[in-house]
N, C-alpha and C positions, 0 to 999 in steps of 0.2 A: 503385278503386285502394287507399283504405285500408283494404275490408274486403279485401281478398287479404294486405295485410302483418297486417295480426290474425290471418289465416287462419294465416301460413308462422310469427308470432310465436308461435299456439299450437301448432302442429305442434310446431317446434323446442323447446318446451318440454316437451313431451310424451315427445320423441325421448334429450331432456336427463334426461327425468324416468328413465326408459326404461335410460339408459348409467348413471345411476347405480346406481342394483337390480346391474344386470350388473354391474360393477366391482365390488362388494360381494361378488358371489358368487363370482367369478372364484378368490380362493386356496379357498373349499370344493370348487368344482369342480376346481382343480387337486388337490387332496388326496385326492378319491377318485378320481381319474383315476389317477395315481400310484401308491395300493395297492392296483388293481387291481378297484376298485368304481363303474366309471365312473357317473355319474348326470349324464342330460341337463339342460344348462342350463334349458330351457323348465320341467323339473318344478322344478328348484331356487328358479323364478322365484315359481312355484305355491303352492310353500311358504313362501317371504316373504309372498305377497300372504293366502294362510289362516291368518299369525301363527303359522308352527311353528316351532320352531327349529331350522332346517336342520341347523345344526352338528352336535346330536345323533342329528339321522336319518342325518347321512352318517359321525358317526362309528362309528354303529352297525350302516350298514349293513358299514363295512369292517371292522368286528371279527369282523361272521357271517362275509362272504367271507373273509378269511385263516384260519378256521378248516374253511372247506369248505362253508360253508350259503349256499346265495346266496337271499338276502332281498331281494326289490327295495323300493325305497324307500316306493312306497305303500302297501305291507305293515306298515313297521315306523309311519308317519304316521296311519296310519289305526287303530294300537293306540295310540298317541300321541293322537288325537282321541277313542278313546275310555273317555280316562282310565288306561291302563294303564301300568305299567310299563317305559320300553323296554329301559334296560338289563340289568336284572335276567334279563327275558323272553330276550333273547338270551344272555345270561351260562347261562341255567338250559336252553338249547338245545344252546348245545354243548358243558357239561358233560353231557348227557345223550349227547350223541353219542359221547364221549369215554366213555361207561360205558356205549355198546351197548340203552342203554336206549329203546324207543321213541315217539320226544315230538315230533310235527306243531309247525307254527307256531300254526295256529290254536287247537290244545289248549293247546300252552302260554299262551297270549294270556286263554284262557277259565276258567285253572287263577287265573294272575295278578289278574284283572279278579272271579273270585270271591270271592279269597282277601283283597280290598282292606280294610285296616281291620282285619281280625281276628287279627290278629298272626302270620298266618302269610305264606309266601309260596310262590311257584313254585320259586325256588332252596331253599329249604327242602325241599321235597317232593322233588325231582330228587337233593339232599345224602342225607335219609335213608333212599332210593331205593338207595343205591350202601354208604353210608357208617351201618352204624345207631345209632342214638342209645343211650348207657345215661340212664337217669334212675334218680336216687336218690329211694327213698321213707320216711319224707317228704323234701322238698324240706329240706336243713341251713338254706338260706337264711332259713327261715320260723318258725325259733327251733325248730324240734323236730329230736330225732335220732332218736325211737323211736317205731311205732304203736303202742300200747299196749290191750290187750285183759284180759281177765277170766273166767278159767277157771269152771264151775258149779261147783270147789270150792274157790273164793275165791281162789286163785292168780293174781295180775297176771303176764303174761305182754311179755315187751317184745320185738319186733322191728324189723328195718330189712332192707326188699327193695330191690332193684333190678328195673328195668323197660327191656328192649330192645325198642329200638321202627324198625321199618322198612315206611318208607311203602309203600302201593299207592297208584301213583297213580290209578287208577281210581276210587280211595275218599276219598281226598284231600279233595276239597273237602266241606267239614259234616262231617268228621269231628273226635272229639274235641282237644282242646287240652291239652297237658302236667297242666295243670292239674286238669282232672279223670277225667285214666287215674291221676296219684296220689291222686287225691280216692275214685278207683271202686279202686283197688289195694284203699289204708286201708282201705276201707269192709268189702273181702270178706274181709282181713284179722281184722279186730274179728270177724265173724261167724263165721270159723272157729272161733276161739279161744273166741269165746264159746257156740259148742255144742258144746264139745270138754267127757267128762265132768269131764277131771282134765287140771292142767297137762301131766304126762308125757306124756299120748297126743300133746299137741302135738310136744312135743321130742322124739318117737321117730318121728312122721312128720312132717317139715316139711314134703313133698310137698302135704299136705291141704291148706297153706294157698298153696300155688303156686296148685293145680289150682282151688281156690275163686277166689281172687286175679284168674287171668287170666279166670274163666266171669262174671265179674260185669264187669270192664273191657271185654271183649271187644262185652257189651249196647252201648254205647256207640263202641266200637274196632276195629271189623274187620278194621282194617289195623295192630294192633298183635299184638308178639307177647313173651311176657313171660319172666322168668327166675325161679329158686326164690327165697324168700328168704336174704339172705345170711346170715344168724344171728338166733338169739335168744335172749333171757334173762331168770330166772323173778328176780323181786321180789316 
């Protein structure tokens, strides 16, 4: 008799154990039930019990579905398990839908999960995909305004380019960093001028030093694509 009430003792705590999880879940499941992203209790249970945080799976799943993407939940948990970004990744999906652009779950997940750490990201790539970047060369930020080179008839030569830059995302991942497409701009820069015989030849072709510019960034850039430089001037 008394092992049967230890028996129905732990049952019922089990069952207690059990109602509470559910009660907890109860307004996330009403929430994607509501905007139209229902998500089964049992998996909601699943993702308590694997330490995910529900909240952000289910809010992430209804931000794909209201935009048209239906994502199921162990889609977005399982890029969430392994280490990636969730909202960004959905953020950089259906801005890509929204620019016709086209970007899988799983590509984007694998753009995300590469790019981790290295200052770039999936929403980055998908932005300069649509939208292209100018960068100023050099950087103003970096105390210089001018790349500065040196004619073979002693002429200092001072310019400032700009650099348009739009992703492919095919090339995306391991491709260069801001930093040194102006690091490879300068460089091809410096090298024009400096086997240029006389300053003037520069400043009657400024093309020379585009076309040098982009063949040297590009070693490193594939998915960049450059502009002339915007002026320059002899010192």
């Amino acid at each position: 008799m008394s092992l049967t009430l230890i028996g129905i003792a732990i049952l019922g705590l089990f069952v207690l154990i059990i109602g509470a999880i559910v009660f907890s879940l109860i307004g996330a499941w009403v929430k994607a039930l509501f905007n139209g992203a229902p998500i089964p209790m049992s998996k909601l249970v699943a993702l308590k019990f694997a330490s995910i945080p529900y909240g952000l799976i289910v809010d992430a799943r209804i931000t794909a579905v209201r935009a048209g993407i239906n994502l199921d939940a162990d889609q977005i948990a399982s890029h969430f398990q392994a280490g990636g970004n969730v909202v960004p990744t959905v953020q950089a999906l259906i801005a890509a839908q929204k620019a016709g652009i086209e970007l899988g779950w799983d590509r984007a997940c694998a753009i995300d999960l590469a790019t981790k750490g290295s200052g770039k990201s999936v929403v980055e790539a998908v932005r300069t995909s649509v939208d292209p970047k100018v960068i100023d060369c050099p950087n103003p930020e970096g105390g210089r305004t001018t790349i500065d080179g040196v004619a073979k008839d002693g002429i200092q030569v001072k310019v400032k380019a700009r650099v348009t830059v739009r992703t492919n995302l095919d090339r995306f991942v391991g491709g260069a960093k801001e930093e040194t497409i102006i690091a490879r701009v300068g460089e091809g820069i410096v090298t024009t001028i400096g086997s240029a015989e006389s300053y003037k030849s520069v400043l009657e072709s400024p093309d020379a030093i585009s076309k040098t510019a982009t063949s040297t960034a590009l070693s490193v850039a594939p998915r960049r694509r450059r502009s002339s430089p915007a002026w320059a001037r002899v010192s």
